[in-house]
C-alpha positions in Angstrom: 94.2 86.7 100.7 97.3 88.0 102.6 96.6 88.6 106.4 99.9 90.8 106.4 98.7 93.3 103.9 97.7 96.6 105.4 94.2 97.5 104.5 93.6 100.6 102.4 89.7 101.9 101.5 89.2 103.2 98.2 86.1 105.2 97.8 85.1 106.0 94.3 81.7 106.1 92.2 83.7 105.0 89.3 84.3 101.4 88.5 83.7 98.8 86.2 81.6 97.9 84.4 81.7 101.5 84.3 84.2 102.2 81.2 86.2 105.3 79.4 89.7 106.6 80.8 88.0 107.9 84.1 87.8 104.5 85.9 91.7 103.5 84.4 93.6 105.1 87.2 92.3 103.5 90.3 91.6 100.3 88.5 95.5 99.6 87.8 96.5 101.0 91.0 94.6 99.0 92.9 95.4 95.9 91.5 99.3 97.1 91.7 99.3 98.0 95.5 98.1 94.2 96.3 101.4 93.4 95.2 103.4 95.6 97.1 101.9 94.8 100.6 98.6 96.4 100.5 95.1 94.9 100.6 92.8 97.4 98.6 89.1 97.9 100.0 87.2 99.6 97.2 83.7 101.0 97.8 81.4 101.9 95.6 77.8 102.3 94.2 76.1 98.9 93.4 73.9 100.7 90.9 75.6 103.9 89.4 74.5 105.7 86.7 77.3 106.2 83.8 77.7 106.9 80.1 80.0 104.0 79.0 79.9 100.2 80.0 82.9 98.1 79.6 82.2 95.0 80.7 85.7 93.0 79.8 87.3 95.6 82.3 85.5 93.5 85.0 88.5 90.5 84.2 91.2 92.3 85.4 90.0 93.3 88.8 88.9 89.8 89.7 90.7 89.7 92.7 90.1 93.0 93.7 87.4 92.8 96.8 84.5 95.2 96.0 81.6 96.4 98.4 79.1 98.1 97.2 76.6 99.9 98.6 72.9 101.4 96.9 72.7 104.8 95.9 69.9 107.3 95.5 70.6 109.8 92.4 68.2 112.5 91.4 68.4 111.8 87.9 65.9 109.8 88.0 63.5 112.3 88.8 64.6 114.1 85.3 64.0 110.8 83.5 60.2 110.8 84.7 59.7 114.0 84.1 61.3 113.9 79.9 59.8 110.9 79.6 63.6 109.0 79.4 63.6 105.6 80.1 67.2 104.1 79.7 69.0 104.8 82.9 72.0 103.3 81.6 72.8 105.7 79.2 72.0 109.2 81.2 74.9 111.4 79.0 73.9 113.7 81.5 76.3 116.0 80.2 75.0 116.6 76.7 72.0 118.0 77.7 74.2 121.3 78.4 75.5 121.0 74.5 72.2 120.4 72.5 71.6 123.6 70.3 68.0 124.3 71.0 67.3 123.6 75.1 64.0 123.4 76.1 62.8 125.1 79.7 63.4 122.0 81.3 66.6 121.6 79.9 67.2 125.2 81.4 65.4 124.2 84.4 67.3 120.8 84.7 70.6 122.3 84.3 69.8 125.1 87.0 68.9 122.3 89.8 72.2 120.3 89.2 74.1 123.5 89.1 72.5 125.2 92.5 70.7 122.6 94.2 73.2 119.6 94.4 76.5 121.0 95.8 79.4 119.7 95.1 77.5 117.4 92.7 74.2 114.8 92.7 75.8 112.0 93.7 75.9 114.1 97.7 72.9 111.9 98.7 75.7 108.9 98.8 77.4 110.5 101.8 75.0 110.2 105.1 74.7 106.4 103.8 77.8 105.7 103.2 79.6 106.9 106.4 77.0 105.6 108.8 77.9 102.1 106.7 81.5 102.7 106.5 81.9 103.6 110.3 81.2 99.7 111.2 83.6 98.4 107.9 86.5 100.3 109.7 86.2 99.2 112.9 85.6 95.3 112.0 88.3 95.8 109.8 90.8 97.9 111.7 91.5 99.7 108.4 94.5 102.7 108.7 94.0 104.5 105.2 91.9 105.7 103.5 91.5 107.3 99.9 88.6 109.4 98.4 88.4 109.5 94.5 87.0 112.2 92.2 85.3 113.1 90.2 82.5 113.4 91.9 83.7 115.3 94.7 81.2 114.2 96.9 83.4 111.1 97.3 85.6 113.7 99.3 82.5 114.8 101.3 82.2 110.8 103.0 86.4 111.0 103.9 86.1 114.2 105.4 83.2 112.8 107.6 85.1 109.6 108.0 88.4 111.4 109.2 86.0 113.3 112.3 85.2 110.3 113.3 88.4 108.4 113.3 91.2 111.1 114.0 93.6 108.6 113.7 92.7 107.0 109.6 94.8 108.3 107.2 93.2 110.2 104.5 94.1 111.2 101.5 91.8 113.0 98.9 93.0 112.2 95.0 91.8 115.0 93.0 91.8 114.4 89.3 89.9 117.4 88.4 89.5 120.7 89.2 86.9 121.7 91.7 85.4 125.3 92.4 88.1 126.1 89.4 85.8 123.1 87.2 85.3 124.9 83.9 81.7 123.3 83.6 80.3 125.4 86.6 79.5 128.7 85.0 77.6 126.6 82.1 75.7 125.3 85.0 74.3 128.7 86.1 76.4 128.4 89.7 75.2 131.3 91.6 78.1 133.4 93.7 76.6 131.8 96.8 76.7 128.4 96.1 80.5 129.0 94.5 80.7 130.1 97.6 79.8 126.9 98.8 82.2 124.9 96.8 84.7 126.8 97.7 84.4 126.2 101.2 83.4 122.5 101.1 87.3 122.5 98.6 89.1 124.6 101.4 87.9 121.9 104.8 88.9 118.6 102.2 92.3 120.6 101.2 93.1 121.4 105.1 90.9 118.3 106.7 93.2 115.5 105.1 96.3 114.1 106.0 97.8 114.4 102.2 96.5 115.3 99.2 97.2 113.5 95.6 96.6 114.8 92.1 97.5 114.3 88.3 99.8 117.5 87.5 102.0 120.2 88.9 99.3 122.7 87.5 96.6 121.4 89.6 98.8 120.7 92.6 99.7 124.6 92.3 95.8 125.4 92.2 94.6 123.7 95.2 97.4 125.1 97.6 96.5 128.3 96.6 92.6 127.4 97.7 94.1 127.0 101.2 94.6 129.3 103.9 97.3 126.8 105.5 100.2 124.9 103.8 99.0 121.5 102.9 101.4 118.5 101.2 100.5 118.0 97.5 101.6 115.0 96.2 101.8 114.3 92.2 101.6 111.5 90.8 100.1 111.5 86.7 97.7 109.3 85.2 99.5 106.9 83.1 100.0 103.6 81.3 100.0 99.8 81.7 103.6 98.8 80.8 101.5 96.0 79.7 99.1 97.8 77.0 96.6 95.8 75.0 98.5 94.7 71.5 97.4 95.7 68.2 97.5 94.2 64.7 96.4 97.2 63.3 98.6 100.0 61.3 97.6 103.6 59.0 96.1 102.6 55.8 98.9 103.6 53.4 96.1 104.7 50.7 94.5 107.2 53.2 95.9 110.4 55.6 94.0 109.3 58.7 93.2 111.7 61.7 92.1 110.4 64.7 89.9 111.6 68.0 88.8 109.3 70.6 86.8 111.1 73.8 84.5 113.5 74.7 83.8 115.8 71.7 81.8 118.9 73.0 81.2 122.2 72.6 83.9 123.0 75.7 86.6 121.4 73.3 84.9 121.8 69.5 88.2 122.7 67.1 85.7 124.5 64.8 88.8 126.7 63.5 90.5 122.7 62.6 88.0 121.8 60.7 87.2 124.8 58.5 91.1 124.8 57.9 90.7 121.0 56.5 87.6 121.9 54.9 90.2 124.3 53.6 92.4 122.1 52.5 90.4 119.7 50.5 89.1 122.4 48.7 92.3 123.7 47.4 94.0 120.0 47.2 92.0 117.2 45.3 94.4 114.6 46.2 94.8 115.4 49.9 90.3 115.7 49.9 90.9 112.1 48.3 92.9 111.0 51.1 91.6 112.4 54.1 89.6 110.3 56.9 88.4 111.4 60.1 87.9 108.9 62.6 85.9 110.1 65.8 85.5 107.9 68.9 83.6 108.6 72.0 80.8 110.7 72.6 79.9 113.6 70.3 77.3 116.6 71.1 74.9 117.3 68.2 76.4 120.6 67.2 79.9 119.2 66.8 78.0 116.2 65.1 75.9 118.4 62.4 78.8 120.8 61.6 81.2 118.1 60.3 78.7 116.3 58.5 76.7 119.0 56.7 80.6 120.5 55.7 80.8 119.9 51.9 84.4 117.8 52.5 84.4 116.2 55.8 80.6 115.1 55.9 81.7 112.2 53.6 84.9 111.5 55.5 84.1 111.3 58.8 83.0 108.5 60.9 81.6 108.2 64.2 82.5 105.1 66.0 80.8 105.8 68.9 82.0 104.5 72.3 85.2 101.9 72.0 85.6 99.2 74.3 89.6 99.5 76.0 91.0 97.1 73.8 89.8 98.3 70.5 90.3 101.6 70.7 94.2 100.9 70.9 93.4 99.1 67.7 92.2 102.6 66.7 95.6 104.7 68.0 97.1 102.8 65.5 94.9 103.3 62.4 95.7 107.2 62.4 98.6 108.9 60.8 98.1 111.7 63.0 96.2 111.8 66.7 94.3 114.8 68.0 94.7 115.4 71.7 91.7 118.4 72.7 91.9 120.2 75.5 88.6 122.3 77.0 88.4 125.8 75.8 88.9 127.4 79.4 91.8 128.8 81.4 92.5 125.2 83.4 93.4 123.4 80.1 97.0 124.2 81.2 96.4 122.1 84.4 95.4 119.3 82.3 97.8 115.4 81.9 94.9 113.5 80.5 94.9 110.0 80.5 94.0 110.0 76.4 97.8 111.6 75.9 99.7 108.6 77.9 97.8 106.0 75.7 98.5 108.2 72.3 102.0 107.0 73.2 101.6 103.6 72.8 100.7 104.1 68.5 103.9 106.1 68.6 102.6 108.5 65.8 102.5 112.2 66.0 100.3 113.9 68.3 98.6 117.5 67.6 97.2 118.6 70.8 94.8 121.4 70.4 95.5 123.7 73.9 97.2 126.7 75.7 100.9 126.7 74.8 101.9 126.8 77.9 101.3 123.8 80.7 103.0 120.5 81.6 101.4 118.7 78.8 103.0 121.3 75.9 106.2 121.1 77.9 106.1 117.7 77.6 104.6 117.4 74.0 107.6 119.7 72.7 110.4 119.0 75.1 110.2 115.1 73.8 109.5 116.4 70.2 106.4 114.0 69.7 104.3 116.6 67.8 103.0 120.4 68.1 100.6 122.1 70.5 98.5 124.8 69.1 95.5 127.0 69.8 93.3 129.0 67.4 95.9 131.7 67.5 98.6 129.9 65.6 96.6 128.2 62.5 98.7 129.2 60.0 101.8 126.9 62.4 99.3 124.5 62.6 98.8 124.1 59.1 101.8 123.6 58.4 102.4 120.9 61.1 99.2 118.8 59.4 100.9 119.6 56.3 104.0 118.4 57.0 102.5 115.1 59.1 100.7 114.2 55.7 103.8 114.6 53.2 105.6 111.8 55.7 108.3 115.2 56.4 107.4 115.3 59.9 110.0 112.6 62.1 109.2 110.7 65.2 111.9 110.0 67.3 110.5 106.6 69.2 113.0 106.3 72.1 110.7 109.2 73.1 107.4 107.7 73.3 108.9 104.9 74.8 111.0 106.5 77.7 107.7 108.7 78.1 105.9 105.1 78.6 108.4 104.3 81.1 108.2 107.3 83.3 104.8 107.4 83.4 104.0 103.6 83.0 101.3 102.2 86.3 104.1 100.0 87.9 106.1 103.2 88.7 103.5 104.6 89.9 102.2 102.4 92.2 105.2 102.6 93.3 105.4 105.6 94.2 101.9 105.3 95.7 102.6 103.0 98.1 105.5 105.0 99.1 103.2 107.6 99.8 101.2 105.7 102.0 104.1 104.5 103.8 105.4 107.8 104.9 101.5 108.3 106.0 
């Protein structure tokens, strides 16, 4: 290891083995930075409790020095009282999309929603600053970066920062926070909103800089500030060295393809009728239609699709996709469906799904408001259509036109798209950032 490198910690509960696009950003920028001069710290839980596993992520942070510390979450309490027993798959977030909920469903959701503020992964913070106090003065670290979600992460820099006046901290917020679109389903009260709106304002004003994925989140969080704070933007992105693939559409089959979380929030139930629709009034396009699903799928979205008359026997659910093979999936589909949350912050949204759709180079139809960075960047580069429920008969005719082969790509696009936005540049500009810290 380089003595010359200047130390930065990375605080995040994300990290592999933990899998899915959540864990992508940090992973590649950290690796990046330690070639540009900086010697990334990252701390994390040593046993976290997360949906997807990935364990062949592991290889390409080998190098990357890791301290972890044990955390206490409260879902373990729920386990014993549903009688659960695999702690490695919690899908904690399902339990707010089953169709019937029991009381302690109800009861469940209430105590995450009003008694664990920001989130339940709070009981890491004491813990980890009384641990993290002693790492920074043994290792005379100057920067500092706090990762969410969770936002609790936030809560252990904010802490960090009283102590040492002189760290510089910098909060990366990848989602929104007392704007998060999940709260009201979690039966927030007004005073615990309250709460998170206060515990958003001292992290906003508290920090030396603040980082996040889009101009439309950088907009929100200065306006949850009573004081000017520096924003800084930098997107999720891509390897400019993404997994290859062997794999291309099946020319005997019109292929659409999802790969993520597929829940109520973000259900296309007007898409579906309207290929239901289709196959009904068009025997050769019901003959050639697939549906490939990857990810995690709620039971409501589940049943609908495969008690419908076409697309029950079309679909298939591949379940959770280790990085490498989804790609191989990208490339499968004629045309890729990018879904955005049914709530007023899908504008906000760059997700990390969209920059690796780029790398099939196939048409994208992104199901959100039509308004936003992402449709600005969708239809200013001319790489497919973004619609909403109000515009089915447009997006009809988009599908329409993908599956006759009328609809043309223009390639240079994806690929100067992939350049922009491609994690070299980025770190880049990260470490720039961190310079001028």
């Amino acid at each position: 290891m380089q003595t010359n490198h200047k130390k930065v910690l990375i605080i995040t509960y994300y990290w592999p083995p933990s899998g899915g696009v959540g864990v992508q950003r940090w992973m590649h920028f950290s690796s990046n930075l330690k070639q540009l001069g900086w010697e990334p710290i990252i701390y994390t839980p040593s046993n976290p409790q997360f949906d997807i596993k990935d364990d062949a992520l592991l290889d390409l942070i080998a190098d990357i020095r890791v301290i972890k510390q044990p955390i206490w979450e409260p879902f373990s309490v729920f386990h014993r009282l549903t009688g659960k027993k695999n702690k490695d798959k919690v899908q904690q977030g399902l339990v707010l999309e089953k169709s019937s909920k029991s009381w302690l469903d109800h009861l469940f959701v209430w105590i995450r929603g009003n008694l664990f503020v920001p989130d339940p992964r709070v009981f890491w913070v004491r813990p980890s600053v009384k641990f993290l106090k002693q790492l920074i003065r043994e290792e005379n670290i100057t920067h500092c970066i706090t990762t969410s979600p969770p936002h609790s992460m936030h809560l252990i820099g904010l802490r960090l920062k009283k102590i040492f006046p002189a760290l510089k901290w910098m909060p990366d917020l990848r989602d929104a926070w007392s704007g998060w679109d999940i709260l009201p389903k979690l039966y927030v009260s007004a005073p615990v909103l309250s709460v998170h709106k206060r515990l958003e304002r001292k992290v906003l004003e508290g920090c030396d800089r603040v980082l996040t994925v889009g101009k439309g989140y950088a907009a929100e969080f200065q306006s949850k500030t009573k004081q000017p704070v520096t924003i800084e933007v930098i997107r999720n992105g891509m390897p400019a060295r993404h997994p290859e693939t062997n794999t291309s559409p099946d020319l005997d089959h019109f292929t659409i393809g999802y790969f993520g979380l597929l829940n109520e929030l973000r259900d296309p139930d007007f898409l579906w009728d309207m290929l239901s629709k289709f196959c009904s009034e068009d025997e050769s396009f019901a003959e050639k239609l697939r549906l490939r699903i990857g990810g995690i799928v709620s039971e409501t979205v589940k049943t609908r699709l495969l008690e419908d008359e076409y697309l029950g026997k079309r679909t298939t659910f591949l379940g959770y996709l280790k990085h490498e093979e989804v790609f191989q999936e990208y490339n499968k589909c004629d045309l890729l469906l990018l879904l955005q949350n049914k709530s007023d912050n899908a504008q906000w949204v760059l997700p990390v799904k969209f920059f690796e759709y780029l790398s099939a180079k196939h048409p994208i139809l992104c199901i959100a408001p039509d308004k936003g960075e992402l449709a600005e960047i969708i239809l200013g580069h001319e790489i497919g259509e973004v619609h909403s429920s109000e515009s089915p008969k447009e997006m009809g005719q988009f599908i329409q036109s993908v599956y006759a082969g009328d609809y043309v790509i223009n390639e240079a696009h994806f690929e100067q798209l992939l350049k922009d936005n491609s994690r070299d540049q980025q770190a880049k500009d990260l470490a720039a950032i961190l310079e001028r810290l």
